[in-house]
N, C-alpha and C positions, 0 to 999 in steps of 0.2 A: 968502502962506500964513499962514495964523489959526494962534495960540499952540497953539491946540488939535490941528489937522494936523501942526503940528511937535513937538506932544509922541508924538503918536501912531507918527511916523516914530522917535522916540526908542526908544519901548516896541517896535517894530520891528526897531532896531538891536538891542534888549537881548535880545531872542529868538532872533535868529541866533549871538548869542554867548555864548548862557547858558553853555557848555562852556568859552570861554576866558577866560582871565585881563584881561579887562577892566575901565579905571575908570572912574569918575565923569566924567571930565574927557575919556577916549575917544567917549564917549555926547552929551556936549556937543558936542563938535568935530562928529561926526555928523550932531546936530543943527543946528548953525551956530550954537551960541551961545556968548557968555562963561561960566567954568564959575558965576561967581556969581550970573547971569541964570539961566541953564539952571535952576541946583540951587533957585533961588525958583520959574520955573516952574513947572515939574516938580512939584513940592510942590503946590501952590496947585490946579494940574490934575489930577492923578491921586490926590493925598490922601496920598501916602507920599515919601519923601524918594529920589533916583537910589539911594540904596545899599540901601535898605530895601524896595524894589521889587523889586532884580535877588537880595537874596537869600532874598525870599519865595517870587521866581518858581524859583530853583534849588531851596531844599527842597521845595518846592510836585512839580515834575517828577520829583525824587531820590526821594519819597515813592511818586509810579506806579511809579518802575522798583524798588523795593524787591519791587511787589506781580506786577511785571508780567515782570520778567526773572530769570533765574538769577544778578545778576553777586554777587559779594561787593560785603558794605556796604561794606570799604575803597577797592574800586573803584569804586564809585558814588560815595560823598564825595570820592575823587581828581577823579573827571571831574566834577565840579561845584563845581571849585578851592576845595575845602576841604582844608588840607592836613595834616590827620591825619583818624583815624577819632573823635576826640576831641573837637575842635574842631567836628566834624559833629552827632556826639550831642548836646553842648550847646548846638547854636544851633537843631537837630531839637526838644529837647524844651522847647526854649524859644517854641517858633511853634505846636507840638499838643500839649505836654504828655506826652506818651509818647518812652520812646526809639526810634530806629529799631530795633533789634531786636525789639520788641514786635509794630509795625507788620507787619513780615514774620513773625512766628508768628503773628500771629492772621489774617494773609492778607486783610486788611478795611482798606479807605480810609473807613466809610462813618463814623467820628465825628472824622474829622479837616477844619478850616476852609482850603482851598487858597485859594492867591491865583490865580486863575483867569491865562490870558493875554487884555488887554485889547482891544477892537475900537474902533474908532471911533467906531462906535454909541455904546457904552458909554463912552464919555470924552466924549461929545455927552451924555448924556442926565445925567451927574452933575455937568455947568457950565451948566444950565438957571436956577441960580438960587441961592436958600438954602433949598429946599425940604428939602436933607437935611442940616439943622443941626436936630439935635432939641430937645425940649423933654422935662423931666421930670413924670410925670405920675402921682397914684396915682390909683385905679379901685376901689371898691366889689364886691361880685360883681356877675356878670353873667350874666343867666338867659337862656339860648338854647332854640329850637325849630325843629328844622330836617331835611334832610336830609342824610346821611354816607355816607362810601364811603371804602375804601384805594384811594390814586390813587399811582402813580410820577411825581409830579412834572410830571405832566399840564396845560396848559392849557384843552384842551378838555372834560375829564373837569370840571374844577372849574366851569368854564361853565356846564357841562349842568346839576351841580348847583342853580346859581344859576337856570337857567333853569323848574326841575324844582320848585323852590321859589316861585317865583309865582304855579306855577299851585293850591298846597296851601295859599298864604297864608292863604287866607279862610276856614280851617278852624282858624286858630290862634286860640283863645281868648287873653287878658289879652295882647294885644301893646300896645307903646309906641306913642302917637301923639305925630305922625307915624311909622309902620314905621321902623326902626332894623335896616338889612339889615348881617351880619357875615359873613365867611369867614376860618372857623377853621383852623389845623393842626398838631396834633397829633402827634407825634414820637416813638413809641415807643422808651424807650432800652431793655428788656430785651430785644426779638426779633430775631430774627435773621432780617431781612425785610426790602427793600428801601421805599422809599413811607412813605406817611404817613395821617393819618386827617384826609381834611376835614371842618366841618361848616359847609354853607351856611345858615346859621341867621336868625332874625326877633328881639329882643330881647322879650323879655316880663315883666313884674310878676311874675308867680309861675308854677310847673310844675307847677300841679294837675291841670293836662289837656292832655293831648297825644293832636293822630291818631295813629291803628294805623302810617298808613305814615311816620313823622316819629320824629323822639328827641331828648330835652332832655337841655341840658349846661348846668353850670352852674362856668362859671368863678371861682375865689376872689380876695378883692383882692388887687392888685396891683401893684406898682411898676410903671412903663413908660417907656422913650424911645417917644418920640411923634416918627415923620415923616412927612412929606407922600409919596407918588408923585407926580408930575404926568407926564402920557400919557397913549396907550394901556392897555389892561390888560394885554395883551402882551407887553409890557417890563417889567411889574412885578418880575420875575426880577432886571432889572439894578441896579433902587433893595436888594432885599435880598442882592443880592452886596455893593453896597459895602456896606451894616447890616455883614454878618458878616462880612469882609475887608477892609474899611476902617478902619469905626470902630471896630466893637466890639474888634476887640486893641488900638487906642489910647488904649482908652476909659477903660480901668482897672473897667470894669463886666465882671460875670457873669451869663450866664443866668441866671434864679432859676425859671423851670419850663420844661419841652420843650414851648412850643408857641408860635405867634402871630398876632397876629389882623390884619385888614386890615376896612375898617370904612369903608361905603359912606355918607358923608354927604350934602348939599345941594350940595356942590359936585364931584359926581359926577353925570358927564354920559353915562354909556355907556361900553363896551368901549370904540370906538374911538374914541374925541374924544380930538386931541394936548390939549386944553385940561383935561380932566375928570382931577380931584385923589380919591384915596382918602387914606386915614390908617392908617397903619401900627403897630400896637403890639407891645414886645418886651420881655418881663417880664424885670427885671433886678433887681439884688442887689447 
């Protein structure tokens, strides 16, 4: 069995026992390893340390049932072996910023970063390489023309986009040659709406002309971590869970605008080519 199937039965173990008092060293034995092997591991594979995993993945659950059950928060931090309501608030508002209290009056999970529960997929597709070791990168503006739509997180919605955009390309005055194709999105933080605002956009010199059925955006410079995807486009989902549940809380970086880009260069080969790489960008501060 590969390091990788044995982490994965790890992360297995830790989900059946999120609710008990489990350690480090119980999860190793699980796994069949020594705890000092395991805890390098583990590390090295999933990106988070065995303790820092199981108590993402408790707040992470503790945080649905705040939205999703009637229990009191001291019984919800009891049964996710926190063992005051104190102890729970501080490690709560240490992983979203908010107390739980908040969380259940305002009745909304949707600006809080969960540590998702991991698949095997996704533990396959973040040891492909060092495609998600970023680079720091600033960015001049960037003038877009494109088409946009509010999509919930849609894959095939943002396709269409893309696809919907090839066929209006040749209508876009002042583009970059060679075409410089982007897919934007947009994050409104004031409404109170699910979704997001993509724009399947063409790069272009200036926005003095735009078709009737198109709209230019034009993004201001900006700091960026720079990563690779490599896949599918498919899977693009699982490179920006670990971006936001990986790195970015270990990063010591902050978002610096709600939105980010994904940026179809020369080595982008089609939706579906396991080989074909996009570039990812995440304005930071």
């Amino acid at each position: 069995m590969s390091n990788l199937e044995s982490m994965y039965q790890a992360v297995q173990f830790i989900e059946r026992h999120l609710k008990e008092p489990i350690s480090v060293q119980d999860v190793a034995d699980a796994a069949g390893y020594s705890l000092y092997h395991f805890s390098r591991t583990f590390n090295r594979v999933i990106g988070h340390s065995p303790y820092d995993y199981i108590m993402r993945r408790r707040l992470s659950e503790s945080a649905r049932e705040l939205i999703e059950s009637g229990k009191l928060i001291i019984d919800i931090a009891l049964e996710y072996q926190f063992n005051n309501p104190e102890t729970y608030t501080r490690a709560f508002r240490s992983m979203f910023g908010v107390p739980p209290n908040q969380v259940r009056r305002n009745k909304s999970l949707s600006n809080l970063i969960f540590k998702s529960r991991l698949t095997l997929e996704y533990i396959q597709h973040i040891n492909q390489g060092d495609y998600l070791k970023p680079k720091f990168v600033e960015r001049g503006a960037i003038h877009l023309v494109g088409m946009a739509s509010l999509v919930k997180d849609q894959a095939e919605a943002r396709a269409e986009l893309q696809e919907k955009l090839g066929h209006e390309v040749e209508s876009i005055a002042n583009r970059l040659r060679p075409e410089r194709y982007y897919g934007v999105s947009f994050f409104p933080q004031t409404w109170e709406m699910e979704g997001f605002f993509y724009l399947a956009g063409v790069e272009v010199a200036l926005l003095d002309v735009i078709p009737p059925v198109l709209v230019g955006k034009t993004i201001p410079p900006l700091k960026y971590a720079h990563f690779i995807h490599k896949g599918p486009s498919q899977n693009v989902g699982m490179t920006f869970d670990y971006i936001y549940q990986t790195w970015l809380p270990k990063s010591g970086n902050t978002l610096a605008a709600p939105l980010e880009i994904e940026f179809y260069g020369e080595r982008y080969h089609g939706m579906d080519d396991p080989d074909s790489e996009s570039e990812i960008l995440i304005p930071i501060c």
